[in-house]
C-alpha positions as CSV (number, residue, x, y, z in Angstrom):
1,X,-28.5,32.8,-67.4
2,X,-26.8,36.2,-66.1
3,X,-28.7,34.9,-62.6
4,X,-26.6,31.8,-62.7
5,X,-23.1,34.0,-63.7
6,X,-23.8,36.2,-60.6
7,X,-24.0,33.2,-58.3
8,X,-21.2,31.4,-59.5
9,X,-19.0,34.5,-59.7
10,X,-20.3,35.4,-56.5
11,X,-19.6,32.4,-54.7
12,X,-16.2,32.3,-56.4
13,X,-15.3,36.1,-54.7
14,X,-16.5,35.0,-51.3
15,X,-14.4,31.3,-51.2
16,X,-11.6,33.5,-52.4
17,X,-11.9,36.1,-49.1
18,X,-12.6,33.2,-46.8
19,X,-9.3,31.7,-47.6
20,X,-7.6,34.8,-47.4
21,X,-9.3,35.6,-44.1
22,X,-6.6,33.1,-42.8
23,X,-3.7,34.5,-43.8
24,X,-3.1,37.6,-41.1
25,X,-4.9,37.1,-37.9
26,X,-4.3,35.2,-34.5
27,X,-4.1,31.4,-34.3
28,X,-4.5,29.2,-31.1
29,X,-2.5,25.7,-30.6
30,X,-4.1,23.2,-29.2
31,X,-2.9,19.6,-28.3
32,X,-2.4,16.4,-30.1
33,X,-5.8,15.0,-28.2
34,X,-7.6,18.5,-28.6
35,X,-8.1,19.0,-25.2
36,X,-5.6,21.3,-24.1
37,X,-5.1,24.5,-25.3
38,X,-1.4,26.1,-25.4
39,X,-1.0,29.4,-23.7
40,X,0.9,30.9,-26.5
41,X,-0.5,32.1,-30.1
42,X,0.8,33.1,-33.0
43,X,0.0,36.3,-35.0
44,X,0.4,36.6,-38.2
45,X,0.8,40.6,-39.4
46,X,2.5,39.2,-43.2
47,X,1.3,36.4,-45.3
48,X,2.2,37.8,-48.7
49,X,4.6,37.1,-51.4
50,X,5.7,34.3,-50.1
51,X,6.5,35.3,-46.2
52,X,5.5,35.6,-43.5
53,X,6.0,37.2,-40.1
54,X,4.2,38.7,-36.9
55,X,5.0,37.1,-33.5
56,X,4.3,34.6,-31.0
57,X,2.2,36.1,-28.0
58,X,3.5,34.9,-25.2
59,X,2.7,38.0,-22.8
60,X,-1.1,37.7,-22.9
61,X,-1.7,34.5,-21.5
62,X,1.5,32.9,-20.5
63,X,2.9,36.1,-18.9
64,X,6.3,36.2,-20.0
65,X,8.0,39.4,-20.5
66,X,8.1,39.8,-24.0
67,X,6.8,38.1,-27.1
68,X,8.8,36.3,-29.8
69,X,9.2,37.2,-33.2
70,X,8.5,34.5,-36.1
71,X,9.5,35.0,-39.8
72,X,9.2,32.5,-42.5
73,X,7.7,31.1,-45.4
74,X,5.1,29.8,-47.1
75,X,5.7,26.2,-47.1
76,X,4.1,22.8,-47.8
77,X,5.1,19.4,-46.3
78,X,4.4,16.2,-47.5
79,X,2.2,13.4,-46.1
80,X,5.4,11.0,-45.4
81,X,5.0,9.8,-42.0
82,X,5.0,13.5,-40.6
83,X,1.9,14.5,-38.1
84,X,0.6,16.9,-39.6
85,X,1.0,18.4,-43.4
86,X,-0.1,20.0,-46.3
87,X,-0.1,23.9,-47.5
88,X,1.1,26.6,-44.8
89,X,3.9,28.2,-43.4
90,X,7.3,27.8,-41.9
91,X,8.4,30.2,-39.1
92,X,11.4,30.6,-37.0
93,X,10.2,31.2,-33.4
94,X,12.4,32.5,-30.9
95,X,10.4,31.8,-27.6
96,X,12.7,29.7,-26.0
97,X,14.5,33.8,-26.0
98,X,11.6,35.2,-24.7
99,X,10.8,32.6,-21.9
100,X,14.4,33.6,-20.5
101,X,14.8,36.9,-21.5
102,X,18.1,36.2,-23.2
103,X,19.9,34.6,-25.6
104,X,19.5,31.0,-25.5
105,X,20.9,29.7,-28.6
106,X,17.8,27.6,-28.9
107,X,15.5,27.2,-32.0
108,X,11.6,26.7,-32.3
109,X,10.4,26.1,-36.0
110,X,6.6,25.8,-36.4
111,X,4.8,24.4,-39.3
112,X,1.8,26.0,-39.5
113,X,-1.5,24.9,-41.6
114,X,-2.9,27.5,-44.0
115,X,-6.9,25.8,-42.9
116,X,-8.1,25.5,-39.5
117,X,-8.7,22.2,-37.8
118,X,-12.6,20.5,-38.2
119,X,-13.7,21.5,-35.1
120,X,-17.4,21.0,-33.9
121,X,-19.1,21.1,-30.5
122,X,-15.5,21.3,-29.0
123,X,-14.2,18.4,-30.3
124,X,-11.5,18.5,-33.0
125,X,-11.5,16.2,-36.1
126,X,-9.4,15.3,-39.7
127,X,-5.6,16.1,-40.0
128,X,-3.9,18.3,-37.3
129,X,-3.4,22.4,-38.0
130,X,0.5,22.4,-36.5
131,X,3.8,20.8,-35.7
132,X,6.9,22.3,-34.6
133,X,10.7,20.8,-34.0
134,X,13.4,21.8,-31.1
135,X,17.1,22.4,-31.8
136,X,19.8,24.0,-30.4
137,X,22.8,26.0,-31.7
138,X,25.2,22.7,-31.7
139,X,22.7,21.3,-34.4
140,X,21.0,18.9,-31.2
141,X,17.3,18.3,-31.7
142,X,15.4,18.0,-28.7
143,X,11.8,17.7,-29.1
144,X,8.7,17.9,-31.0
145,X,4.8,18.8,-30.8
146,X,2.0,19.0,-32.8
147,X,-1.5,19.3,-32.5
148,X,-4.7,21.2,-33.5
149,X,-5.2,24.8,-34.6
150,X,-7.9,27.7,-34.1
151,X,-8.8,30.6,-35.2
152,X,-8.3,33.5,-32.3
153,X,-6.6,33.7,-28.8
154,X,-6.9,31.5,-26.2
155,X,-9.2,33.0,-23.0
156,X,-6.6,32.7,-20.0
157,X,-9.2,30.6,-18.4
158,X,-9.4,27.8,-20.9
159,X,-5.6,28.0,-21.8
160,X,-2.7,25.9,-19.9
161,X,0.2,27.7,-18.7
162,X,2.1,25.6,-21.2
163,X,3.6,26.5,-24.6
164,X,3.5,24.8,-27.5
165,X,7.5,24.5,-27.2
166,X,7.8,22.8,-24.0
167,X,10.0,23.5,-21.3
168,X,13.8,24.7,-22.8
169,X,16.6,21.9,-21.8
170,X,19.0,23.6,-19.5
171,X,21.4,25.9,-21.3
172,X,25.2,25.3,-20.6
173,X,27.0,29.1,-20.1
């Protein structure tokens, strides 16, 4: 009997740490067909009371000058016609900033799955780990993406030289 209590509470501590394992670390994108993999990825340095924050690395692989900062929350999203879904987070990225180096008055949101996407011998499977929205500071939305997630960076030669944001519409001054 006491060897049955020590495996279930066992078992019980370590499914506990391997969902927590998720919460800070780095995360990979990864398209919609799980074939390409995004230059950019996201690391989380808060997951904890209900936000979260780090930044989107977008010096490492895609070489721009600086990376972005991301701050949200946790966040779920229903299964209503919407890619992907489920438990997560919400972030504010500001990379279409760092892909100019200034102010561009342009908004990234990401959500973000709180479970990796089924993936086995490098083929992805189930529901997708990621979607993110485009708008600008006039309220315009211009785009979408979504797609699969991963533990980790990307290795620069497996990565695109594309983000997970696109290409920024050209900014009126």
């Amino acid at each position: 009997m006491k060897l049955k209590s020590l495996m279930v509470i066992t078992l019980v501590v370590l499914g506990c740490s391997f969902a927590l394992a998720q919460a800070p670390g780095s995360y990979s994108f990864w398209s919609s067909a799980g074939t390409e993999q995004y230059c950019n990825y996201n690391v989380i340095t808060q997951n904890s009371g209900g936000v979260a924050a780090g930044l989107d690395n977008t010096t490492s692989v895609c070489g721009f000058e600086n990376n972005s900062p991301i701050v949200g929350f946790a966040a779920s999203t229903k299964n209503d016609g919407q890619p992907a879904y489920g438990a997560g987070i919400v972030v504010g990225d500001g990379i279409y900033d760092a892909s100019c180096s200034c102010f561009s008055g342009l908004q990234w949101t990401v959500w973000q799955s709180a479970k990796l996407s089924k993936e086995k011998n490098g083929r992805f499977s189930g529901k997708y780990g990621w979607m993110g929205v485009a708008g600008s500071y006039t309220g315009t939305y211009f785009g979408d993406n979504y797609g699969y997630i991963s533990a980790g960076a990307p290795k620069a030669e497996v990565a695109s030289q594309k983000t997970t944001s696109g290409k920024a519409p050209q900014v009126r001054k």
